[in-house]
N, C-alpha and C positions, 0 to 999 in steps of 0.2 A: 857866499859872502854877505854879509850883513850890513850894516850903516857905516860901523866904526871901522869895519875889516877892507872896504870899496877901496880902492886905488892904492892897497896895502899887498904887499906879499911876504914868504916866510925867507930869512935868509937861515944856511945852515942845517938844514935838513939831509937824510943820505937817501939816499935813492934804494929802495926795496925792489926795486925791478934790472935783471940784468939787461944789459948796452941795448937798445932797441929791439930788445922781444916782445915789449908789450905783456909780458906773463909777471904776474906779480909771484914773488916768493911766499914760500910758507906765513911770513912775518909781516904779512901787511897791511893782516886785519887783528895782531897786537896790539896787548892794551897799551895805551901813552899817554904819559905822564904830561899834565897837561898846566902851564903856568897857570898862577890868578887871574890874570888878565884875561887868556883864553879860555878860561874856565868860567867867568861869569859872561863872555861872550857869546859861549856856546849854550850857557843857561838859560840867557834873555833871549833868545829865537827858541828853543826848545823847549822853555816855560815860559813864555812871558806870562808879565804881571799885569797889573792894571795899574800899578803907579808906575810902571814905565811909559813916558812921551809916545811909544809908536805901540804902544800894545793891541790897539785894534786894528792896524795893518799887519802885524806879525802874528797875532789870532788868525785873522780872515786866512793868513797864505797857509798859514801850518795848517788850519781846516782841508784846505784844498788839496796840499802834497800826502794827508791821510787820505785822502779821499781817491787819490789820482795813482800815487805808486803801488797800489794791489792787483789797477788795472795794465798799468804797464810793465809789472816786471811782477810777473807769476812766480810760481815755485822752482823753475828751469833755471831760472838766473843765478848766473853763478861769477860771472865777474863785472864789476861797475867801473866806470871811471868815473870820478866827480870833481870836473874841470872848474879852475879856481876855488878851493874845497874850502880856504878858510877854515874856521875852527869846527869844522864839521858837525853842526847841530842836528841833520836828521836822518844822520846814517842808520840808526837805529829802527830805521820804518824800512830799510829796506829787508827781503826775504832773509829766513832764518839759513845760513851757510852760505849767503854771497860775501864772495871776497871784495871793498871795495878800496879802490886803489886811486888815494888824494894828489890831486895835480894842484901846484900853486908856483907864480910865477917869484923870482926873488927877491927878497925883502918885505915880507911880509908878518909884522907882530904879531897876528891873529893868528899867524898860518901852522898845520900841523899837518903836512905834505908828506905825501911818500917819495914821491917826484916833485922835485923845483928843476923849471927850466923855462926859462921865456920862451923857445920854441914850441910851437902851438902842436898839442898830439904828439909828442917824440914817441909813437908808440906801431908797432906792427900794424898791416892791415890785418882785418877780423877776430881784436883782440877782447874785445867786451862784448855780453850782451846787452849790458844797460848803459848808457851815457847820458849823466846828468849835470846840470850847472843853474845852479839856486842864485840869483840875483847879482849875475856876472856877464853875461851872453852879451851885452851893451856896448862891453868894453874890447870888444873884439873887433876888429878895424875893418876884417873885410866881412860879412855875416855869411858872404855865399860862398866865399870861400872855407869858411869856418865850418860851415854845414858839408862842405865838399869832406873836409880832415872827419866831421864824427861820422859821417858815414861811412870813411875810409876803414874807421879803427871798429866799426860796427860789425859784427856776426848778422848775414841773413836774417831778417824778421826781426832784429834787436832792436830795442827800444829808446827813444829820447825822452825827455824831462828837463824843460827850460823854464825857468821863468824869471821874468824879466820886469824893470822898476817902467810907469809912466810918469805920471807924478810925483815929482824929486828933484833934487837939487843935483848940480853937475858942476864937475870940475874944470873949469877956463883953459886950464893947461894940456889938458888931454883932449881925445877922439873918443867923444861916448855917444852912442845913437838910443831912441826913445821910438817904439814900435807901438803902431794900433795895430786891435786883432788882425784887420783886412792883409798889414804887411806881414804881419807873423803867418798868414795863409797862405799867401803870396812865396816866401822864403822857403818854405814847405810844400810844396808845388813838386808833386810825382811821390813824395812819401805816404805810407798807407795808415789810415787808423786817427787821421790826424784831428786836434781835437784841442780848442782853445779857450781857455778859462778866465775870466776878468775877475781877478782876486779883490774885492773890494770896487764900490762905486765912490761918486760924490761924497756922501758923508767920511767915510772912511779916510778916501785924500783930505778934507778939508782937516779931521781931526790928528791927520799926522803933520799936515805941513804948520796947524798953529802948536801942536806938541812941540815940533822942531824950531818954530821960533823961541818959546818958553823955554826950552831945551839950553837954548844957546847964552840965554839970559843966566841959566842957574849955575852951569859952566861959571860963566865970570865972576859970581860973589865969590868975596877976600874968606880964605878960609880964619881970618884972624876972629878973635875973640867968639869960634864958635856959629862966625856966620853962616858960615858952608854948609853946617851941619842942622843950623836952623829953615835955611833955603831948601835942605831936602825934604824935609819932613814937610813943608808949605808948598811945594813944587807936587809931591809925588799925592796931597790930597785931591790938589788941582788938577793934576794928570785920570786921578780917580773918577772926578766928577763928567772930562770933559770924555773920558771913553766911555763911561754910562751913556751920556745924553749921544756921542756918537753910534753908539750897537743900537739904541734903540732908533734913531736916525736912518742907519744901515737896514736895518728889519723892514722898515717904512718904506723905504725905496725898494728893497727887493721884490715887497707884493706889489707896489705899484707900478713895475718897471715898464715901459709900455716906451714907442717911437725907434728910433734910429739912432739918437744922440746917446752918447755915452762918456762919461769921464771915471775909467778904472784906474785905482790908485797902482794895479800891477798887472801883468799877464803873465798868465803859465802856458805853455803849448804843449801837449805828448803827442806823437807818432812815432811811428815804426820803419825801419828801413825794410824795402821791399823783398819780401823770402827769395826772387829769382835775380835779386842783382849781386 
């Protein structure tokens, strides 16, 4: 799930999988026809720009999940689940022949599910070898119990891929938790291979939280007499300049990184569930 898709889910979806087998049918790595909405949504994660607000935190991650799912889910994988799937931006990186099979809870614009179901996992034990969830894992009320269901639906040796927001904004209304590495290590405690990634430093958060401020400013111009359309063009040069000066910011910090303190604008975790459990 992305910025605009977070505390969103898909209503109306059918379900590609029969009543709690956990085995996806023929049909449910089918091409789908995908609205405008969910089509530029799934764009700006899978391309971003640089006139987009958050392009150098959605650069940094997308770097990271190329970099990260060749080592978690080899040529063997053959079924994923990708919990809270949203409009599915990086299914495409995963192996050539996995079937991956979209969970998303109800009511969701973004969402293009194979499974909608507020119950967490409605799925067989040891039905996937991959279990992933791109910028959702937060929203999950119990975490160790949540870990308890993907290793449930997890095949021996199968593999995880999370990752998760620090720095971000959160919704008053809901239960959503904000993990440093040490607890995401912590949470992962007996799984094997385990291995945690801080998608973005300081520069990075600072140039998406003022994106996001400026963001919310551009939103609000009246679309009358053509202002809307003059704020984008003024907004998205502005977005240009301030993710220049943040990558080169980001570069700066990387060779310099030295001490114990740290402010990651996200975290990614992979491990493995253990081959003899």
């Amino acid at each position: 799930m992305g910025s605009d898709e977070r505390s969103a889910s898909f209503e109306g979806a059918t379900s590609v999988l029969s009543a709690r087998t956990g085995q996806p049918r023929a049909d449910a790595s089918a091409p789908r026809t995908l609205s405008p909405e969910v089509a530029r949504a799934r764009r700006s994660r899978r391309h971003p720009r640089p006139t987009q607000f958050d392009y150098v935190h959605l650069r940094r991650l997308l770097r990271d999940l190329e970099a990260a799912i060749p080592r978690i889910a080899d040529s063997d994988v053959r079924d994923v689940l990708d919990i809270y799937c949203g409009s599915r931006p990086y299914e495409d990186l995963l192996p050539a022949g996995a079937r991956c099979t979209g969970l998303d809870a109800e009511d969701n614009p973004y969402g293009i599910a194979d499974v909608v179901s507020n119950e967490f996992l409605p799925f067989d034990d040891a039905s996937f070898d991959l279990v992933t969830c791109y910028e959702a894992f937060h929203y999950v009320e119990d975490p160790i119990q949540g870990l308890r269901e993907i290793a449930r639906v997890l095949r021996p040796g199968g593999g995880v891929l999370i990752s998760v927001p620090l720095v971000w904004e959160h919704n008053r209304t809901i239960v959503e938790h904000r993990y440093t590495g040490p607890e995401l290590a912590a949470l992962f405690a007996g799984w094997d291979d385990v291995s945690i990634v801080e998608n973005g430093g300081r520069a990075v958060a600072w140039a998406t939280l003022t994106g996001t401020i400026l963001e919310r400013g551009r939103v609000r111009v009246p679309a009358t007499l053509g202002l809307a359309v003059a704020a984008r063009a003024v907004f998205s040069a502005v977005y240009v300049a301030l993710n220049g000066l943040a990558a080169v910011l980001d570069a700066a910090e990387r060779r310099s990184a030295e001490g114990t303190l740290t402010l990651p604008m996200n975290l990614m975790v992979t491990a493995r569930k253990p081959a003899d459990v």
